[in-house]
C-alpha positions as CSV (number, residue, x, y, z in Angstrom):
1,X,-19.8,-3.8,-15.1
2,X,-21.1,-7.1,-13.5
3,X,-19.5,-8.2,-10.3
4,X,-19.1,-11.6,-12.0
5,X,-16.3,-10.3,-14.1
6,X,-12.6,-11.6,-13.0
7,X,-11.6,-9.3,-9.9
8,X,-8.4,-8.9,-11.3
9,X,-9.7,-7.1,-14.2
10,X,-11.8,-4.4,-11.8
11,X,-8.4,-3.2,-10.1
12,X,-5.5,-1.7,-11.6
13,X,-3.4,-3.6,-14.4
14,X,0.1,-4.4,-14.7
15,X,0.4,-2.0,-17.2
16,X,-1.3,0.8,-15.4
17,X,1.1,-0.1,-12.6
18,X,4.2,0.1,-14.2
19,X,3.2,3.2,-15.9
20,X,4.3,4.7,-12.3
21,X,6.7,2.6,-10.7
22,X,8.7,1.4,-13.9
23,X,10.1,5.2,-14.2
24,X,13.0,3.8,-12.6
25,X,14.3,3.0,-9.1
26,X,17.3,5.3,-9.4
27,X,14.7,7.9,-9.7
28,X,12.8,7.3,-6.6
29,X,15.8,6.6,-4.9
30,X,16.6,10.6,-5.5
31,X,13.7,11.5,-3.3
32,X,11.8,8.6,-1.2
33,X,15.2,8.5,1.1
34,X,17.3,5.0,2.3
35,X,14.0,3.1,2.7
36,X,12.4,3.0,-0.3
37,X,9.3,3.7,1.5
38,X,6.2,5.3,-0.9
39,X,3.5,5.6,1.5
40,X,3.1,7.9,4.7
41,X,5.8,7.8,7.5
42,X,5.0,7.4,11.0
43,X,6.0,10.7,12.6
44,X,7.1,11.1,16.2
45,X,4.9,15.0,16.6
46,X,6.8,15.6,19.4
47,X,10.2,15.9,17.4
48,X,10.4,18.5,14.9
49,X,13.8,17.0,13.4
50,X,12.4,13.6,13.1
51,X,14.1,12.3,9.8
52,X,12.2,10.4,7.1
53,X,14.1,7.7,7.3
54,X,13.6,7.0,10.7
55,X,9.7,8.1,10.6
56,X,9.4,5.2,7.7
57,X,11.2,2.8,9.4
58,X,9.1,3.7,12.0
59,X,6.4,2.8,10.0
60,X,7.2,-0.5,8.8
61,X,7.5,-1.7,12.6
62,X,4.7,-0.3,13.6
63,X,2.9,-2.7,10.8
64,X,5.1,-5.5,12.0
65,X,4.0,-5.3,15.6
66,X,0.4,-4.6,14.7
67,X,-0.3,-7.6,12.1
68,X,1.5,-10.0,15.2
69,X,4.0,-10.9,13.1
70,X,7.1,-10.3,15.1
71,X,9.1,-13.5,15.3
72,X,6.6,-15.7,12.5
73,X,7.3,-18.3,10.6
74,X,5.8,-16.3,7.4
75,X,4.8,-13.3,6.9
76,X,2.9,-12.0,3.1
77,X,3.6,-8.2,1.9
78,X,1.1,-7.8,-0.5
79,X,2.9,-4.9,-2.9
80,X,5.8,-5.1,-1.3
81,X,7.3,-2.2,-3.3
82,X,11.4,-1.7,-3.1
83,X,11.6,-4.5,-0.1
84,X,11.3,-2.3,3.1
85,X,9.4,-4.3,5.1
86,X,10.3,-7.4,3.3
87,X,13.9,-6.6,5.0
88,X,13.1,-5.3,8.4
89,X,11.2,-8.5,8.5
90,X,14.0,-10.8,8.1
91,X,16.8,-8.8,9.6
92,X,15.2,-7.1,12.4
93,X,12.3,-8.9,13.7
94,X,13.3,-12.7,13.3
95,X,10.8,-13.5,10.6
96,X,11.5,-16.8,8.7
97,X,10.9,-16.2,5.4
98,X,9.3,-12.7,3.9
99,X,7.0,-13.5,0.5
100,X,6.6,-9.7,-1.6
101,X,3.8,-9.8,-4.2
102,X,4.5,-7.1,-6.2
103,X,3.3,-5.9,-10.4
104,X,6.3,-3.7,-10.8
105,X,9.1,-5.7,-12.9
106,X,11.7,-2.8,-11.8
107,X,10.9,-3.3,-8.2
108,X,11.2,-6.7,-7.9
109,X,14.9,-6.3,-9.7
110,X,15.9,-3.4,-6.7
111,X,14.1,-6.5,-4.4
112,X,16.2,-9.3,-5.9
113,X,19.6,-7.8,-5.5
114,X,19.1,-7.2,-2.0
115,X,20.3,-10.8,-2.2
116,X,18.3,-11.7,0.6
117,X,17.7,-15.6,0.9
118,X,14.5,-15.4,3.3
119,X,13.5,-12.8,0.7
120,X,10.6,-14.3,-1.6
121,X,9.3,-11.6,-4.5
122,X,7.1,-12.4,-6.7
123,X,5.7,-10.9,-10.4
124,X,2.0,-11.5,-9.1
125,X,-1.2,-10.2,-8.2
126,X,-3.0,-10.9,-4.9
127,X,-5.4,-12.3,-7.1
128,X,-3.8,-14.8,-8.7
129,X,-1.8,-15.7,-5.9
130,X,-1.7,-19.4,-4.2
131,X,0.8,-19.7,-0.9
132,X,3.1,-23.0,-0.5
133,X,1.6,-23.0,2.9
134,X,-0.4,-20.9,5.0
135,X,0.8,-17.0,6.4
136,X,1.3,-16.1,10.0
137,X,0.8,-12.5,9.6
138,X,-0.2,-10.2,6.3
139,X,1.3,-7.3,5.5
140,X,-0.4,-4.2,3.0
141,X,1.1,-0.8,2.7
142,X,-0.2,1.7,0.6
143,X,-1.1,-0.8,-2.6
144,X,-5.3,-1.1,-1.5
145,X,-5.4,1.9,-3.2
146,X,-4.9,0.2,-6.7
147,X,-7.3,-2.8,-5.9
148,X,-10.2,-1.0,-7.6
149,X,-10.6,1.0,-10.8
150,X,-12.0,4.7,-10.6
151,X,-15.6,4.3,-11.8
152,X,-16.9,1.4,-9.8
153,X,-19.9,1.7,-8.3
154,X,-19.7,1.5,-4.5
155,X,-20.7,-2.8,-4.7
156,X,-18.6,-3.5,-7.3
157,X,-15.6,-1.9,-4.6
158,X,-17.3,-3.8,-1.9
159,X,-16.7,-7.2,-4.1
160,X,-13.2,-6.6,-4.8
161,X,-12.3,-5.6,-1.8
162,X,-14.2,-8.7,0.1
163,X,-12.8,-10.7,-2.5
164,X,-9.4,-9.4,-1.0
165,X,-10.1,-10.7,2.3
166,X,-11.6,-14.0,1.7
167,X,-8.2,-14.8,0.0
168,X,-6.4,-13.6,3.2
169,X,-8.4,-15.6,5.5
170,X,-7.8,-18.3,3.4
171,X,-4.0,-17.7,3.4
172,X,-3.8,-17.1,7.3
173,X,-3.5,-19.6,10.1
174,X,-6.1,-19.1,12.4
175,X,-6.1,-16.5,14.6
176,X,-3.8,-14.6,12.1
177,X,-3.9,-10.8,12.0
178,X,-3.7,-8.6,8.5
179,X,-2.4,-4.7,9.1
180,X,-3.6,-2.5,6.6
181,X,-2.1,1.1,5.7
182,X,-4.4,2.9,2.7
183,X,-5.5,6.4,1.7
184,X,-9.0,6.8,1.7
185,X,-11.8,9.5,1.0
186,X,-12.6,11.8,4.0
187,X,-14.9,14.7,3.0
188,X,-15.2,14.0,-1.1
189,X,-16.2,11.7,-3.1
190,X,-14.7,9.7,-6.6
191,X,-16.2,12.3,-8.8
192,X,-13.7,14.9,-6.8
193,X,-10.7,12.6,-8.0
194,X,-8.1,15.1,-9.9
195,X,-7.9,13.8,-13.9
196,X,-4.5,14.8,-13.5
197,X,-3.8,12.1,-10.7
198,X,-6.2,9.5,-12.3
199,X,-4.8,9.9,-15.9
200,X,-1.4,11.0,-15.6
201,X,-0.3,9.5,-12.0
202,X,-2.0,6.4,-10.4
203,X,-3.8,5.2,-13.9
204,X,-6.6,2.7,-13.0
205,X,-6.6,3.2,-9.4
206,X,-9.9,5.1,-6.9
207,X,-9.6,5.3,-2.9
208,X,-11.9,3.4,-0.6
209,X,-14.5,4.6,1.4
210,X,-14.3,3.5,5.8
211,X,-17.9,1.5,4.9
212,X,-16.7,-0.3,2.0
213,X,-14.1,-1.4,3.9
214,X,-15.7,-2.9,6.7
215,X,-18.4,-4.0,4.8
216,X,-16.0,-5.8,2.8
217,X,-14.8,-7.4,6.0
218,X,-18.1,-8.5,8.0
219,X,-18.0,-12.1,9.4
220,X,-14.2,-12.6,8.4
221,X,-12.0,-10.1,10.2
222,X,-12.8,-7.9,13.6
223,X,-11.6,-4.6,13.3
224,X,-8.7,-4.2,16.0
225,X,-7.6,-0.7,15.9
226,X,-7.7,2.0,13.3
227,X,-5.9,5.1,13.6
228,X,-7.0,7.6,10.9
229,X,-3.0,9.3,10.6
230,X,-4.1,11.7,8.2
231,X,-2.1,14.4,9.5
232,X,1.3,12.4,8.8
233,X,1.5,12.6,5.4
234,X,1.2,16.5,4.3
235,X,4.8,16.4,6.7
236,X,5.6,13.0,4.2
237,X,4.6,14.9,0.8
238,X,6.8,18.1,2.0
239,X,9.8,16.1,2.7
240,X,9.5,13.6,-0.6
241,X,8.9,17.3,-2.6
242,X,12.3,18.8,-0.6
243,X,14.4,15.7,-1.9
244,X,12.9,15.9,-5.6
245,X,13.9,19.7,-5.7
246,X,17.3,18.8,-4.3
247,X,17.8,16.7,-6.6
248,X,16.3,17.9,-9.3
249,X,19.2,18.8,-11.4
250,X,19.9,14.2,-11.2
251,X,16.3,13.6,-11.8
252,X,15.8,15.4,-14.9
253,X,19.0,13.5,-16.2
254,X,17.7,10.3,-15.2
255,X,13.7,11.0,-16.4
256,X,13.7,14.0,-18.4
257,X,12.1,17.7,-17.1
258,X,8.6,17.2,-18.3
259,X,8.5,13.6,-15.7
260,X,9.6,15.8,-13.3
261,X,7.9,18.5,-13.7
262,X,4.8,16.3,-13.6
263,X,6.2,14.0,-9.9
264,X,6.4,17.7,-8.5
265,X,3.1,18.7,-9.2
266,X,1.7,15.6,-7.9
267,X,3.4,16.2,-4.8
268,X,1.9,19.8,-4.2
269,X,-1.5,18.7,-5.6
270,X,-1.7,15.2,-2.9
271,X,-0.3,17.6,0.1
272,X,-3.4,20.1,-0.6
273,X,-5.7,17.4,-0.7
274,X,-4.8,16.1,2.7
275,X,-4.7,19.4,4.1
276,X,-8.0,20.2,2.3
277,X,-9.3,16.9,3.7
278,X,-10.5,15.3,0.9
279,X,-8.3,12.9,1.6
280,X,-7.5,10.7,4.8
281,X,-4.8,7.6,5.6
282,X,-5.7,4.3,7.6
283,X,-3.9,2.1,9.5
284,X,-6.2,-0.6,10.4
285,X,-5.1,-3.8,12.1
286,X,-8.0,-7.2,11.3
287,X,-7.9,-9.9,13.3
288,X,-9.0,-13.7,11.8
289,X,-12.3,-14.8,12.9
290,X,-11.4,-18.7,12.6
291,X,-15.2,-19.6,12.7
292,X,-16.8,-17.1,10.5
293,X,-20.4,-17.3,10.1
294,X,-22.1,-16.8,6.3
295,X,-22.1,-13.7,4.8
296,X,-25.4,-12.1,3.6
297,X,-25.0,-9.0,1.4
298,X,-27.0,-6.3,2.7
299,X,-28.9,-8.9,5.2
């Protein structure tokens, strides 16, 4: 595949997106808990009765504070999901107005009737996506994942991913920070992906490697902090799988036995893969370098 062809068509597609999200909120809602959150919570380890609630909410403030953006003007959540942070943004941290990008019709409707007026979703890729005026602060939490199809090579990923990053310098004022939370490899490699996950799950979608992504960012972002969490998310996947199986008796109602047959499956199979290590999960904060110099590929 040449890395002249249209970004948007080496990540994900709409329809590969809404092949997962678009089984329906009231389904998630059974199991992801209050905050809509799909990603890995930020556990307190020192408090066994730490809720997932409070460990998500935890999570989406700890992105807040480390992309700067406390108190901003504007502040871009690049798949923004259900609205968690879109919300904490506005209602908790004094943001002025929150823009969500988001390919999932169904979570943009759960986002809409939050009736939020310094709420902004949109039906839109980050590719496709032109601000009204520049960003304080960027927001991405758990969506990287999708930016590049499984069977890339590793400088096809490197283009998308850079591509990703030249659009949010271009977005942010200078000195503006990104925060970045995304799975990655740790000790495997794409041809280790599970065909269940890749066909049947996330459709479309392959995890980044740490060099592709600071490759991707040489000369436009410095690399403030980055906190490989990986240990959070087998405690996540547990509690997410305790709340399907609760109510699993709702779920099958709402989606049918075989889909959930198939979201519980996926939950034991991700938690092995953490514990296994094949798996690990980033939280990376990039700060703007406002004078960046010219970026050589493999100079």
């Amino acid at each position: 595949m040449s890395l002249t062809k249209k970004v948007q068509e080496l990540g994900a597609s709409p329809e590969a997106i809404q092949h997962h999200y678009n089984t329906g909120n009231e389904f998630y809602r059974l199991w992801l808990g209050k905050t809509m959150a799909y990603t890995c919570a930020n556990w307190d380890e020192t408090d066994e009765n730490d809720s997932l609630d409070v460990a998500q909410k935890r999570n989406i403030d700890f992105h807040i504070k480390n992309a700067h953006a406390v108190g901003a003007k504007r502040v871009l959540d690049v798949g923004c999901g259900w609205g968690g942070t879109l919300q904490r943004l506005v209602k908790v941290h004094g943001v002025e107005q929150a823009v969500g990008l988001n390919l999932s019709q169904s979570q943009l409707e759960w986002v809409a009737q939050l009736n939020e007026p310094k709420i902004k979703g949109i039906l839109e890729g980050w590719a496709d996506h032109v601000p009204e005026e520049p960003y304080d602060a960027i927001i991405s939490i758990g969506s990287f994942e999708a930016f590049a199809k499984l069977g890339l090579s590793s400088p096809e990923k490197v283009h998308v991913y850079r591509t990703f990053f030249e659009k949010c310098h271009q977005w942010l004022k200078p000195g503006g920070w990104v925060s970045l939370q995304t799975i990655a490899y740790g000790n495997s490699v794409a041809e280790d992906a599970s065909p269940f996950i890749t066909s049947e799950i996330f459709q479309e979608s392959d995890l980044p490697r740490l060099v592709e992504l600071t490759e991707a960012v040489d000369c436009l972002f410095e690399v403030m902090s980055l906190r490989n969490d990986s240990h959070h998310y087998p405690r996540t996947l547990k509690q997410w799988y305790s709340q399907l199986r609760e109510n699993r008796e709702s779920a099958i109602e709402l989606v049918g036995e075989k889909q959930v047959v198939r979201f519980e499956r996926y939950l034991r199979l991700v938690r092995h893969m953490f514990y296994k290590g094949r798996c690990v999960l980033y939280r990376i904060a990039f700060r703007r370098i406002d004078n960046p110099r010219v970026w050589q590929k493999n100079k």
